[in-house]
VEXMAR-172776 format. One record per residue: residue in one letter; y, z, x of N, C-alpha, C, CB in turn. Coordinates in steps of 0.02 Angstrom, whole numbers, padded with zeros to 5 digits, always signed. Atoms other than C-alpha are relative to their C-alpha. Glycine has a CB too. Example, Ala and Ser with C-alpha at 12.3 -4.5 7.8 and 13.67 -1.06 7.14 Angstrom:
A-00059+00000+00045-00225+00390+00615+00060+00000+00045+00001+00062-00050S-00059-00003-00042-00053+00357+00684+00055+00037-00039+00023-00071+00020
***
This chain:
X+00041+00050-00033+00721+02379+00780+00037-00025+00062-00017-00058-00048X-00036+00045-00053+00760+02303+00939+00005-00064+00033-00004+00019+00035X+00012+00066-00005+00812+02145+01007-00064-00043+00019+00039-00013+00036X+00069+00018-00025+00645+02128+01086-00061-00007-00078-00025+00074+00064X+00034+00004+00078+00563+02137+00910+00011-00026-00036-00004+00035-00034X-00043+00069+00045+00681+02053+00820-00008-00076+00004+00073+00000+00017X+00018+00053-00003+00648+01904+00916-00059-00031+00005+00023-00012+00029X+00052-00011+00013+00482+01939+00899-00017-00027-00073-00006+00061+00014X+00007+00011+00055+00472+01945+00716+00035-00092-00018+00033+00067-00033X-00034+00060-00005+00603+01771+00732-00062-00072+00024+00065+00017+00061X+00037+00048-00009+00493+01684+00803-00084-00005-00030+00006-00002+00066X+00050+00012+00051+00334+01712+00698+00009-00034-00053-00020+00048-00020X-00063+00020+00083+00462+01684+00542-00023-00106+00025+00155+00041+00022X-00016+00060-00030+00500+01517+00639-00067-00059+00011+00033+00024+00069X+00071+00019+00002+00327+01476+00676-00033-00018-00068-00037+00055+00027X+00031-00003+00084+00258+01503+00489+00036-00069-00020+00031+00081-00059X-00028+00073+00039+00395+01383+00446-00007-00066+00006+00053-00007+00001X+00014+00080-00031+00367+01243+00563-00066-00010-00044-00017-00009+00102X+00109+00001+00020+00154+01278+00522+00020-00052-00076-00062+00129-00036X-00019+00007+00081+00216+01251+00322+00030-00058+00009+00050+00059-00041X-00038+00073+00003+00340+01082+00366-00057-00044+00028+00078-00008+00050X+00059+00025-00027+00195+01023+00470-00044-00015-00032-00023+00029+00035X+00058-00020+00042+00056+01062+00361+00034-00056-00064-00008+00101-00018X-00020+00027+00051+00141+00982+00215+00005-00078-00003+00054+00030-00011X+00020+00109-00001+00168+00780+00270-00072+00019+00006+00034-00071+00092X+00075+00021+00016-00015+00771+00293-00032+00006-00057-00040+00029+00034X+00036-00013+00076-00052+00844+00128+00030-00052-00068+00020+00090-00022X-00023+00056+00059+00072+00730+00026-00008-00092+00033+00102+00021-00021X+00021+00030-00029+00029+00598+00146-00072-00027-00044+00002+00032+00060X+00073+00012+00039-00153+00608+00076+00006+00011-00083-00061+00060+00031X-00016+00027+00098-00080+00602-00106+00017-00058-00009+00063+00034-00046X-00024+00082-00006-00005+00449-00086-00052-00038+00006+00044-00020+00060X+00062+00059-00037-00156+00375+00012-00030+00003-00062-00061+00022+00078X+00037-00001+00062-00259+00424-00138+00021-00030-00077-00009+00065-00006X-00022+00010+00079-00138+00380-00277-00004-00088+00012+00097+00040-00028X-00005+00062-00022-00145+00194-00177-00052-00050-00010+00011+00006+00059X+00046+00044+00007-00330+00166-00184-00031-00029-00044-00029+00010+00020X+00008+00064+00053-00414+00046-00302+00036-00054+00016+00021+00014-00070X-00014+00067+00011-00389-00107-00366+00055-00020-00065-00071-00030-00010X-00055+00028+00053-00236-00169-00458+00021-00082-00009+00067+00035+00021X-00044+00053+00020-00132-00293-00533+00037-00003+00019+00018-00009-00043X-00065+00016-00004+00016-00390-00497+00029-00013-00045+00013-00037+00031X-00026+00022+00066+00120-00389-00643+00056-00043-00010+00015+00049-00032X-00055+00025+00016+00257-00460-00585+00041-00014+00083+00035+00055-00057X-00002+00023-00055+00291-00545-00418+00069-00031+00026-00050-00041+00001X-00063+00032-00025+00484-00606-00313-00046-00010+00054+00077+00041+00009X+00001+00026-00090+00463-00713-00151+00081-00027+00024-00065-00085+00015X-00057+00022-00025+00626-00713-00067+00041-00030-00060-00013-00049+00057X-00051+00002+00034+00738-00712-00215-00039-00031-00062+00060-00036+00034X+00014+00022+00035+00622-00823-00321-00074+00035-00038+00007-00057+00025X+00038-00021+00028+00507-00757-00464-00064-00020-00014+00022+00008-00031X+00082+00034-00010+00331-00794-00448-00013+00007-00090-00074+00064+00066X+00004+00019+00045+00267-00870-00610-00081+00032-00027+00018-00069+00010X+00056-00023+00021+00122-00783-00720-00042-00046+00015-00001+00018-00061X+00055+00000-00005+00011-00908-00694-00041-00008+00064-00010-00035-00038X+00004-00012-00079+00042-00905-00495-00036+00058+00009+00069+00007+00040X+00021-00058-00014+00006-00730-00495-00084+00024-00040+00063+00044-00022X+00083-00014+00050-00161-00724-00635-00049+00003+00051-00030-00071-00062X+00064-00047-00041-00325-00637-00544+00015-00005+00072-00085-00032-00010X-00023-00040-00055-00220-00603-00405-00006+00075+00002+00065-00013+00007X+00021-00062+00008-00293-00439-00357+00001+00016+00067-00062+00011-00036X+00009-00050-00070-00244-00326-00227-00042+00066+00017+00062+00024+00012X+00049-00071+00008-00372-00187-00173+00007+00023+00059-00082-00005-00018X-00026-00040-00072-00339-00034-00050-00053+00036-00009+00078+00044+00010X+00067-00056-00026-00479+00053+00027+00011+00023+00063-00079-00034+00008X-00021-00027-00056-00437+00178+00146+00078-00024+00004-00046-00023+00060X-00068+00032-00028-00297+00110+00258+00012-00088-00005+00001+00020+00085X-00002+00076+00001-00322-00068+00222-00003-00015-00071-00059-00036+00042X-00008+00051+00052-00258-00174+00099-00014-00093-00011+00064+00013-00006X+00020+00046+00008-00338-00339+00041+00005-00048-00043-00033+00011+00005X-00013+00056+00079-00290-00485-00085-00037-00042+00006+00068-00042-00016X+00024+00067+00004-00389-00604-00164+00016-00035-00051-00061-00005+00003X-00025+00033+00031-00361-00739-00259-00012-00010-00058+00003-00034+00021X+00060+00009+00080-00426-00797-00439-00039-00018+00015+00005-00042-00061X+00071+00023-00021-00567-00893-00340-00034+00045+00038-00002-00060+00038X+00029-00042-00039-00595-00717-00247-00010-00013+00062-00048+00014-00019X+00010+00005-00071-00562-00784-00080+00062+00054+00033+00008-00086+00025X-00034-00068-00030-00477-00646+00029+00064-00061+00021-00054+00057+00080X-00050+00041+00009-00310-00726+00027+00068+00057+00090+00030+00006-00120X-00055-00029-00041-00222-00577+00164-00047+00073+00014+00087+00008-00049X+00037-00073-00011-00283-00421+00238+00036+00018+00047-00077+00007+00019X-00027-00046-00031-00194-00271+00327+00014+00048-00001+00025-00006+00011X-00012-00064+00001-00190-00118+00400+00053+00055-00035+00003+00003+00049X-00085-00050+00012-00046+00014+00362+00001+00073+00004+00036-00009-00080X-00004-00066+00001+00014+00172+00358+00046+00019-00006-00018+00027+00037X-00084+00005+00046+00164+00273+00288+00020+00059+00040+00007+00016-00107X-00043-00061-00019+00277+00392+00302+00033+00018-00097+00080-00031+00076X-00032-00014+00049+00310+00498+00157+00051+00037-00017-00028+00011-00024X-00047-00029-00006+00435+00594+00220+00088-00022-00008-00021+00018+00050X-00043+00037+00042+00547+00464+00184+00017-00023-00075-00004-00037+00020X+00003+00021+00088+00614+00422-00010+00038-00076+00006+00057+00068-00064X+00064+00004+00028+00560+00298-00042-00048-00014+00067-00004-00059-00060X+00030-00003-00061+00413+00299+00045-00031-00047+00046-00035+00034-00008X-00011+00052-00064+00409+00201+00203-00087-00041-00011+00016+00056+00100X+00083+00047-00007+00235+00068+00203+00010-00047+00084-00010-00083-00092X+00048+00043-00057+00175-00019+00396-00025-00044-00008-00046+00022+00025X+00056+00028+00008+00067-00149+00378+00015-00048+00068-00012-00034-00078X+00006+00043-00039-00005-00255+00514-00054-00036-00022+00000+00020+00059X+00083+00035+00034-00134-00402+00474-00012+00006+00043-00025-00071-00032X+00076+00018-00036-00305-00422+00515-00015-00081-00016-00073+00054-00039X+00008+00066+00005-00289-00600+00505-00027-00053+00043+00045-00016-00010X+00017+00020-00069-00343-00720+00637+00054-00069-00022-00100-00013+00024X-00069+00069-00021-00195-00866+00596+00066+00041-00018-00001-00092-00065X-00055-00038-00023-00072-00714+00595-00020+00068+00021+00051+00004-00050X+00001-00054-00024-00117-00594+00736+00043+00046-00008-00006-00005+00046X-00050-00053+00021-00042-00428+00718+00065-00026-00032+00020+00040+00059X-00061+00015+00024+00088-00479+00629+00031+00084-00047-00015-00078-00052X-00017-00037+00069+00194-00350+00549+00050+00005-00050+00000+00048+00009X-00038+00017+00059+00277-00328+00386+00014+00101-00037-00062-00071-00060X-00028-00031-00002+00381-00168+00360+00020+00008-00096+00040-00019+00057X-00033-00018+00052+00426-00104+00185-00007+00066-00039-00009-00044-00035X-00013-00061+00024+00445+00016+00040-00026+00022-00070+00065+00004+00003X+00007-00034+00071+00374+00096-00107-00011+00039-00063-00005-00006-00008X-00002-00050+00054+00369+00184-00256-00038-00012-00054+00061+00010-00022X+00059-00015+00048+00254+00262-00391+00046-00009-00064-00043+00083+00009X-00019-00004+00064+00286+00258-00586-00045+00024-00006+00019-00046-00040X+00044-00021+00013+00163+00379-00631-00066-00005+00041+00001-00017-00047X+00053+00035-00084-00019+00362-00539-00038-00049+00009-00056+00040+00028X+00059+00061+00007-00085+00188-00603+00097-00051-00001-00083+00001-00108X-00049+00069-00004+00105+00077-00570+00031+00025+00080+00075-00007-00080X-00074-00005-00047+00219+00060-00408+00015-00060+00015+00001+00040+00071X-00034+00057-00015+00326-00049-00346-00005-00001+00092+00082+00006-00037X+00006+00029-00057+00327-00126-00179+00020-00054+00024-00042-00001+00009X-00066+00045-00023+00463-00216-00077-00025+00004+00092+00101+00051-00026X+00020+00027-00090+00418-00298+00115+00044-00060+00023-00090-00035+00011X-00017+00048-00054+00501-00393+00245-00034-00039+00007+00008+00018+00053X+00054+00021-00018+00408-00538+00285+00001+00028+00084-00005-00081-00018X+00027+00010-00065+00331-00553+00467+00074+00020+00054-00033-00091+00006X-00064+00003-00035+00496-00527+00593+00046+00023-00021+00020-00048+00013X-00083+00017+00023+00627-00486+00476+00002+00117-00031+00010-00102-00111X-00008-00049+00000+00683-00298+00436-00029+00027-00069+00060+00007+00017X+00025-00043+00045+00633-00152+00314+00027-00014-00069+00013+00066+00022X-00062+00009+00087+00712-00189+00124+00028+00057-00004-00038-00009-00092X-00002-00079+00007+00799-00041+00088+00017+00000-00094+00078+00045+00063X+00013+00003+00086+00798-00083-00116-00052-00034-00013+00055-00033-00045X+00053+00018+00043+00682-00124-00224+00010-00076-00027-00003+00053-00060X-00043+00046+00013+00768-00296-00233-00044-00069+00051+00086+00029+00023X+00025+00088+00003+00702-00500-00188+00062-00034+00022-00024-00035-00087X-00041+00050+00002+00872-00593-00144+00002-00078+00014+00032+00022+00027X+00005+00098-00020+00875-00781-00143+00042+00000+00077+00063-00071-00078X-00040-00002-00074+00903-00815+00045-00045+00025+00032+00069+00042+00012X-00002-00075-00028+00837-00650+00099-00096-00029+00015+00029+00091-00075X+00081+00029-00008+00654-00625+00159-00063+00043-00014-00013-00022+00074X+00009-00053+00030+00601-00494+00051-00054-00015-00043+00056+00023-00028X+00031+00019+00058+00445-00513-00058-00010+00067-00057-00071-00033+00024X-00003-00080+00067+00436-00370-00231-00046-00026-00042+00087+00021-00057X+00039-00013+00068+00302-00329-00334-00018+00039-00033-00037-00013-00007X+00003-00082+00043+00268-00204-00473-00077-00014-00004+00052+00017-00097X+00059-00004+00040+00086-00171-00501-00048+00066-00027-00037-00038+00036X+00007-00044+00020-00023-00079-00586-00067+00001+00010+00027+00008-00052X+00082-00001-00019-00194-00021-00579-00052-00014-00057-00021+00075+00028X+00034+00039+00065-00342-00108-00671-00047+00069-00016-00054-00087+00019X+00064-00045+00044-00480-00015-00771-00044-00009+00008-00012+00003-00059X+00048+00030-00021-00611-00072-00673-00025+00046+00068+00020-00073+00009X+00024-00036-00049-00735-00005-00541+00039-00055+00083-00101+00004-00016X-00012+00020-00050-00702-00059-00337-00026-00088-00007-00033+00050+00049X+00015+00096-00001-00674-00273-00311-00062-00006+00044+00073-00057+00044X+00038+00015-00060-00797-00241-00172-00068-00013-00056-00002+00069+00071X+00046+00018+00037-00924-00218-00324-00003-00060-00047-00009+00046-00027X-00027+00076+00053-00853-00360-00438-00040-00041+00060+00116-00026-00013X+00011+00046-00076-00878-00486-00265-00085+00021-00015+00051+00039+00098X+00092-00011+00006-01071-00411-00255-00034-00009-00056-00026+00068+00013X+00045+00004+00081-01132-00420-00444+00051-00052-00010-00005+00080-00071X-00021+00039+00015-01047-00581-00445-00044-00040+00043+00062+00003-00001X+00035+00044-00060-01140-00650-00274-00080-00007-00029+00002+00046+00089X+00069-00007+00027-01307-00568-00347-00007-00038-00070-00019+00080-00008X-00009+00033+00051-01258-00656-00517-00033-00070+00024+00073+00002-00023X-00002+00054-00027-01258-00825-00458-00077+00009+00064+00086-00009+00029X+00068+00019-00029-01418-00798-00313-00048+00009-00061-00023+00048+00068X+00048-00001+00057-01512-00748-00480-00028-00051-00028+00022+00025-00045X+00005+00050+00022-01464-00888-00563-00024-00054+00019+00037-00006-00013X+00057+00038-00059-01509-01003-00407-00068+00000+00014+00012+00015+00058X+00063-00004-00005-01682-00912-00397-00036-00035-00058-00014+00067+00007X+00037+00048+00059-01724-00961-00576+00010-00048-00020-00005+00014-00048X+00022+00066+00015-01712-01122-00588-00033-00032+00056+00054-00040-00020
***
């Protein structure tokens, strides 16, 4: 064979491989996104070193649809909402978020996390200004919030919220 072929064949080789490293974040990319959406629980909540208390955290429910993540509260008022987007090419894997808030424009909040199977992960953020966590860790001081949650057994909150609204106009109509 000659060098003219050789580098021929080299660079197809080379090509295939990039195509295949390329090809591959987007595909575990969209595992992640998918293993993310629904609606979960917080099981277990740190704010900056201090442990958020079960009954702080009760029908606290975070729900991801698409690229956006949304919390509401036990009275179901949207308590936080924001965009994001990852990187899974990092371990663990990198999370973005910017709100859609209107009393914190873009704001963003930088962190990190990880699966336990495909209904728990954990999830560690910077607040607003302050850098990436690089553990899974809360320190008193620090400005780190951590929570483990898991996913409920329930259809989309967006339907809970609607057969809850239609509940209640029902009830309004008949009487």
């Amino acid at each position: 064979m000659n060098n003219q072929a050789i580098t021929t064949v080299m660079f197809i080789v080379l090509a295939a491989v990039a195509t295949v490293a390329v090809s591959k974040e987007p595909t575990e990319s969209n595992a992640v996104l998918k293993l993310l959406q629904g609606v979960w629980e917080i099981e277990e909540g740190v704010n900056q070193g201090k442990e958020l208390l079960e009954d702080a955290l009760k029908g606290t429910t975070p729900v991801v649809k698409g690229k956006t993540i949304v919390t509401y509260d036990r009275d179901q008022k949207e308590t936080y909402r924001a965009s994001f987007t990852l990187d899974v090419t990092k371990e663990p894997v990198l999370i973005n978020m910017v709100t859609q808030m209107k009393q914190f424009p873009d704001a963003k909040a930088f962190g990190i996390l990880k699966f336990e199977g495909d209904d728990e992960f954990s999830l560690a953020y910077g607040l607003p200004g302050t850098p990436r966590p690089t553990k899974f860790k809360s320190p008193v001081g620090g400005k780190v919030m951590l929570f483990e949650l898991e996913k409920e057994d329930r259809f989309d909150r967006h339907d809970i919220v609607h057969e809850h609204n239609t509940a209640v106009a029902s009830c309004h109509h008949a009487v």
